[in-house]
C-alpha positions as CSV (number, residue, x, y, z in Angstrom):
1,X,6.2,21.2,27.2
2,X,6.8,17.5,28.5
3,X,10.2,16.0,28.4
4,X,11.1,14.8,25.1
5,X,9.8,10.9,24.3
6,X,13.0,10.8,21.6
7,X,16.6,12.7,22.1
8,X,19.1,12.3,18.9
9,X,22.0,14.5,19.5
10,X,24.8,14.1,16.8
11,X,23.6,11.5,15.0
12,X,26.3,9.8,12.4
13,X,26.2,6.8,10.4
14,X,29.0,5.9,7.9
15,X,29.1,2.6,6.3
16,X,32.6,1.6,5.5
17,X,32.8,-0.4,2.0
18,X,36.4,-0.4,1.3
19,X,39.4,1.0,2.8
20,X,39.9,3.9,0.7
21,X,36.2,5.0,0.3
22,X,33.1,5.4,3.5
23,X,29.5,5.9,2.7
24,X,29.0,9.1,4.8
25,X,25.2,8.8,4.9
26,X,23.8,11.1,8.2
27,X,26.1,13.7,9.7
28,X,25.9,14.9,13.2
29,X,21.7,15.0,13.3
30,X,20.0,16.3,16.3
31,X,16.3,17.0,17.0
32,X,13.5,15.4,19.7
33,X,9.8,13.7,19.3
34,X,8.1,14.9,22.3
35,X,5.1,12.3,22.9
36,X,1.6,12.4,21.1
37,X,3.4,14.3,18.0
38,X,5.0,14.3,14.5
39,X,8.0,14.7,13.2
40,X,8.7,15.0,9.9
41,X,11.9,14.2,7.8
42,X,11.4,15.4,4.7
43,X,14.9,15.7,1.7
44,X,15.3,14.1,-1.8
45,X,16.4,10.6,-2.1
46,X,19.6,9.6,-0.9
47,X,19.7,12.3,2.0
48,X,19.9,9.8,4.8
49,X,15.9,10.1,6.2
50,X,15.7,5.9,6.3
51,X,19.0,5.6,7.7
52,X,18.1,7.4,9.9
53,X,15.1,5.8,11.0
54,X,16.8,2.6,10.7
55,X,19.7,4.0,13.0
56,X,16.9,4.8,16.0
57,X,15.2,1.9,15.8
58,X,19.1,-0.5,15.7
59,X,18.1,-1.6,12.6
60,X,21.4,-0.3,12.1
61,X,24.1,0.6,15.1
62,X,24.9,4.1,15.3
63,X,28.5,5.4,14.3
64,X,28.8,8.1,16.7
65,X,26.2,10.1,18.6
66,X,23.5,10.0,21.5
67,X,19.4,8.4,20.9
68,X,17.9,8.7,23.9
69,X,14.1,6.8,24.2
70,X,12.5,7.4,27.2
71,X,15.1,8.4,29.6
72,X,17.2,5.3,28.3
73,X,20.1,5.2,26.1
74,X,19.6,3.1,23.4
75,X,22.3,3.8,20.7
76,X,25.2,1.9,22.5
77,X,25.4,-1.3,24.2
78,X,21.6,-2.7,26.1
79,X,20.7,-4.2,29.0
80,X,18.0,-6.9,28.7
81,X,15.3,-4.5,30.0
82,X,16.6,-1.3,27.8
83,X,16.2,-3.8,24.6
84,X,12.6,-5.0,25.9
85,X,11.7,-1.6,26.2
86,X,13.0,-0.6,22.8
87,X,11.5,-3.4,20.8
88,X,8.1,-3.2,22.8
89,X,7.7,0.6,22.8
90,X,9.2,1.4,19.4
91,X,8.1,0.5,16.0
92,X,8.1,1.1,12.0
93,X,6.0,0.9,9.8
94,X,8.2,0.2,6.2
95,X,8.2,1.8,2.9
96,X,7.2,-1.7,0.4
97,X,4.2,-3.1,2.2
98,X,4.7,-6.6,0.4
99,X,8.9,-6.5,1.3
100,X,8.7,-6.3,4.5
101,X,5.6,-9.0,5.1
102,X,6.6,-12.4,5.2
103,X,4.5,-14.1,2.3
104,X,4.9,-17.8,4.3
105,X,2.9,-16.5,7.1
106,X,-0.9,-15.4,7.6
107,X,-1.7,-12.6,8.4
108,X,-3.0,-13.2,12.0
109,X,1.0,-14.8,12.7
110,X,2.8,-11.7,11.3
111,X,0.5,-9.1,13.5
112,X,0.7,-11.2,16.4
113,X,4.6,-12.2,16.4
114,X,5.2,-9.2,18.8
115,X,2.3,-10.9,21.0
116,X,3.5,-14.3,21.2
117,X,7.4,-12.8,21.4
118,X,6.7,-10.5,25.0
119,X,3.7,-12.9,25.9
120,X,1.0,-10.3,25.9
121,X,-1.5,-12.8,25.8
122,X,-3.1,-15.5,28.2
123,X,-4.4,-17.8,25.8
124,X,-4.7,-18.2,22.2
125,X,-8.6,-16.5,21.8
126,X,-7.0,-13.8,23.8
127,X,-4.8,-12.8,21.2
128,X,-7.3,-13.8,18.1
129,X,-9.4,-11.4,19.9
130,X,-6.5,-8.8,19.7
131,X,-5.5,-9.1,16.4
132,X,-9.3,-8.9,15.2
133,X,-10.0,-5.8,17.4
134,X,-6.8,-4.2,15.5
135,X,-7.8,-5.7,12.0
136,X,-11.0,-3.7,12.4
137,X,-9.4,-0.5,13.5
138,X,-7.0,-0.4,10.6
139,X,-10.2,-0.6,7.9
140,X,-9.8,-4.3,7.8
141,X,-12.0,-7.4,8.5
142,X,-11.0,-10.0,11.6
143,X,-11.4,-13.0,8.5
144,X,-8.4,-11.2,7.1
145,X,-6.3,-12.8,9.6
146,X,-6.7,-16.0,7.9
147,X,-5.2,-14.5,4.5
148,X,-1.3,-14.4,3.1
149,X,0.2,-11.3,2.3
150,X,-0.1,-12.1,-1.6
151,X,-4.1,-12.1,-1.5
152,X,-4.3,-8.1,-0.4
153,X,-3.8,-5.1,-2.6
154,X,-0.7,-2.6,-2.0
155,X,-3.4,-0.6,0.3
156,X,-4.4,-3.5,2.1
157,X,-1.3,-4.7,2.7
158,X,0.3,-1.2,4.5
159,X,-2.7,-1.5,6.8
160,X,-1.3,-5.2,7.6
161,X,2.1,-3.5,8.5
162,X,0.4,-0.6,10.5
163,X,-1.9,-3.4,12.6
164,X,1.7,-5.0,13.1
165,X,3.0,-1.5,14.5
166,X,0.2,-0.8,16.8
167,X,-0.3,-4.4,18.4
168,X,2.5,-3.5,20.5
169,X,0.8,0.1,21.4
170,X,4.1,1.7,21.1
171,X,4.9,5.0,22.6
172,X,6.9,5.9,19.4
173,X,6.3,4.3,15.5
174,X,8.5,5.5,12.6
175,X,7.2,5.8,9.3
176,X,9.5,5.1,6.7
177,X,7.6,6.3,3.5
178,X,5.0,4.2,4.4
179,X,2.2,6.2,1.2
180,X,5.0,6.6,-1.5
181,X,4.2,3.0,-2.8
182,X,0.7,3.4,-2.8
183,X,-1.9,5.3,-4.8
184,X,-2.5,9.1,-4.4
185,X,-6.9,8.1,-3.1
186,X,-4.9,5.4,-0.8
187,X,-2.4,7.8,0.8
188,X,-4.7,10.0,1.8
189,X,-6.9,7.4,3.4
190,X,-3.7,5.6,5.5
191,X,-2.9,8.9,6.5
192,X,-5.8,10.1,8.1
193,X,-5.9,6.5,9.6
194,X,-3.0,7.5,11.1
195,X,-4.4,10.3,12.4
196,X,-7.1,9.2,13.8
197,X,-5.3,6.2,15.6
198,X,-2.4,8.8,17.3
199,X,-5.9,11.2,18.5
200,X,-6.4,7.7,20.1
201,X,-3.5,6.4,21.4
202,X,-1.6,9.3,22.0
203,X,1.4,7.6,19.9
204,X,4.4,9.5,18.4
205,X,5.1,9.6,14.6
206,X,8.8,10.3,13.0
207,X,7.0,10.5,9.5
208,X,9.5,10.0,7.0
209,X,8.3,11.2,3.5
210,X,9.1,12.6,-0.2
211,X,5.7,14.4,-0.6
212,X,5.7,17.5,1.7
213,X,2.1,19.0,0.9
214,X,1.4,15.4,3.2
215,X,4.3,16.0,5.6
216,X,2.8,19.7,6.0
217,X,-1.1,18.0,6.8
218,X,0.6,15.2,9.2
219,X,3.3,16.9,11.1
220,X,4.0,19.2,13.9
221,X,7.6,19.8,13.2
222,X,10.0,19.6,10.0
223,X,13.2,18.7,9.8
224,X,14.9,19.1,6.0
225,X,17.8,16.6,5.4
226,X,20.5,17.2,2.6
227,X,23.6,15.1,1.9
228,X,23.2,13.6,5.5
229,X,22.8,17.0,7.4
230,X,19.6,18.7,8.8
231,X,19.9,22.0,6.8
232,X,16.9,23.6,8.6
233,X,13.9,22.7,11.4
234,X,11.0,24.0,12.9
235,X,7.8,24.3,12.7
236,X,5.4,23.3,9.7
237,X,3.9,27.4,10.1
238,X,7.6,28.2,10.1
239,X,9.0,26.0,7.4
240,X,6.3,26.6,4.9
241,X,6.2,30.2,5.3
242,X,9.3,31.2,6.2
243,X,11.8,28.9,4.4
244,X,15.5,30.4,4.8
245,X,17.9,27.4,3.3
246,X,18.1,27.5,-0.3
247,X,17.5,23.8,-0.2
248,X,14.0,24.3,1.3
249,X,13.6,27.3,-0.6
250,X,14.2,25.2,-3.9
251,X,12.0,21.6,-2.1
252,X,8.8,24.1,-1.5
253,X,9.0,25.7,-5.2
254,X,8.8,22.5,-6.6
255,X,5.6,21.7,-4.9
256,X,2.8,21.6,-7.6
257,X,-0.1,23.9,-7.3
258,X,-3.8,22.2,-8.3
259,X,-4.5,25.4,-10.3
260,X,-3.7,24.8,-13.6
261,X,-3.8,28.2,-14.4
262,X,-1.3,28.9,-11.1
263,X,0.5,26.0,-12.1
264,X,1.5,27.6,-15.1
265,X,3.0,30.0,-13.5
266,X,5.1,28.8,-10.9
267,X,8.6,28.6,-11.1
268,X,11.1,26.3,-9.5
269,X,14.2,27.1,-7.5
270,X,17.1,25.3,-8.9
271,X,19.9,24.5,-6.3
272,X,23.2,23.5,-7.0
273,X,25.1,22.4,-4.2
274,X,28.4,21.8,-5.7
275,X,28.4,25.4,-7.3
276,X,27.0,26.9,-4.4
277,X,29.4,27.8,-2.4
278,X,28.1,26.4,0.6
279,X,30.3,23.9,3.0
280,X,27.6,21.9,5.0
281,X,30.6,20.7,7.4
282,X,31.2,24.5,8.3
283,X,27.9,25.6,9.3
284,X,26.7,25.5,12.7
285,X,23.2,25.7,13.9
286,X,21.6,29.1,13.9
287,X,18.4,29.7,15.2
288,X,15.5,32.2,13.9
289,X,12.7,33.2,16.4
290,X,11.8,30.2,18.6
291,X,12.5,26.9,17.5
292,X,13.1,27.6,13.8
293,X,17.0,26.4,13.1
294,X,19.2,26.6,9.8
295,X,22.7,24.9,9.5
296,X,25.0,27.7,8.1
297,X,28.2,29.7,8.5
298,X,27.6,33.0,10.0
299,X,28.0,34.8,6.8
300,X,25.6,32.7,4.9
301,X,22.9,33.0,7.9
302,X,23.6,36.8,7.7
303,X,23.2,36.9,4.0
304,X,19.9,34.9,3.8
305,X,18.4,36.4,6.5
306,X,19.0,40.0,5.2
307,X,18.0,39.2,1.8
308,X,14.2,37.9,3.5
């Protein structure tokens, strides 16, 4: 296996609101994107996936830990050519495809800010070219560069932010629950866009998402976040089959089945974690065949593993 494309080792982010109380929202995260794949980040609402995201990409500065992008460290202070790198190689793709498009500018201005910003182009049909070329590849048509955000539908519009993301032709892009806004016909379709555009261009994904039966047809890898700590990783073979958290264990039972008649008879895993037992701050990482990890004290890992 190459070297990794992404290294987060011991990722925190706290965000201080007064001084008696700290929004602890990631705790000591550690995994790697190795290049061409996907990662998945998959957790209930609240469990620090965006921040995350947000923390790689210095959206938001680290608390404590080590990112690592391309051989560079990137979650301290930057050289001039460390930040160039970042913010040419590295991009997101955000969760409310209208928020995050700026409804003053057209279309063809917001895609090619990146363009005109690094001075990718020689001359202004250069870059129309560009951004028509990329307009095409995302499902749209090159006369969409002349629209406002306002004039597309919520599809449309997360095809605008994806064309934004790949101008660039990033090495890495993190997708922040880029289909949860959009309708189930229309998630599928931007996912196998995405896809087919990383069989392409060989880009990375960190896929951050609430639906795992999409995180399962996407990704390579899993990582399952709780309460700000990875709980367990590995695999999607290993995850889905094997799942040895509780957490996961109660996240994969409440997947719905398209059976009706199986549907009927599934039963979800309820999971407590205030009357569990379990102290997240006390585990430590224990590993299960080859790269399939859970966070747990050795008694707990002992316990669940004896009981599969």
């Amino acid at each position: 296996m190459s070297e990794p494309l992404l290294q987060v080792r011991n990722l925190v982010q706290h965000f201080p609101i007064s001084r008696s109380f700290t929004v602890k929202a990631v705790n000591g995260v550690s995994f790697d994107i190795y290049p061409g794949e996907t990662y998945g980040l998959v957790g209930e609402s609240g469990s620090g996936k965006t921040t995350i995201g947000r923390s790689i990409i210095r959206l938001h500065n680290p608390t404590a830990g080590s990112v690592v992008f391309q051989g560079k460290e990137i979650s301290g202070k930057m050289d001039g050519a460390t930040r160039e790198m970042l913010r040419a190689d590295m991009q997101m793709i955000f969760q409310d495809p209208m928020a995050s498009l700026n409804p003053r500018k057209k279309v063809s201005d917001i895609i090619g800010e990146g363009l005109d910003i690094h001075h990718r182009t020689a001359n202004r049909q250069e870059r129309a070219e560009l951004i028509g070329e990329l307009l095409k590849k995302v499902g749209l048509s090159p006369e969409h560069a002349a629209r406002y955000p306002h004039q597309f539908s919520g599809g449309q519009r997360q095809r605008v932010g994806i064309a934004r993301a790949l101008i660039m032709n990033p090495k890495l892009i993190i997708a922040d629950e880029c289909i949860s806004a959009l309708d189930v016909s229309i998630q599928a379709q931007v996912v196998n866009l995405m896809k087919d555009i990383q069989e392409e261009t060989g880009c990375a994904y960190l896929f951050i998402a609430h639906d795992l039966s999409m995180v399962k047809y996407i990704s390579d890898r899993i990582g399952v976040l709780h309460l700000g700590y990875m709980v367990e990783a590995g695999t999607k073979e290993e995850i889905f089959s094997n799942p040895i958290h509780p957490y996961t264990q109660s996240l994969l039972s409440a997947i719905p089945f398209p059976n009706p008649e199986v549907e009927k008879r599934r039963h979800s895993i309820t999971y407590n974690y205030a009357a569990s037992g379990i102290d997240y701050a006390k585990g430590t990482e224990h590993t299960v065949g080859g790269t399939h990890t859970v966070l747990a004290t050795d008694e707990e890992f002992a316990r669940w593993t004896q009981k599969e």
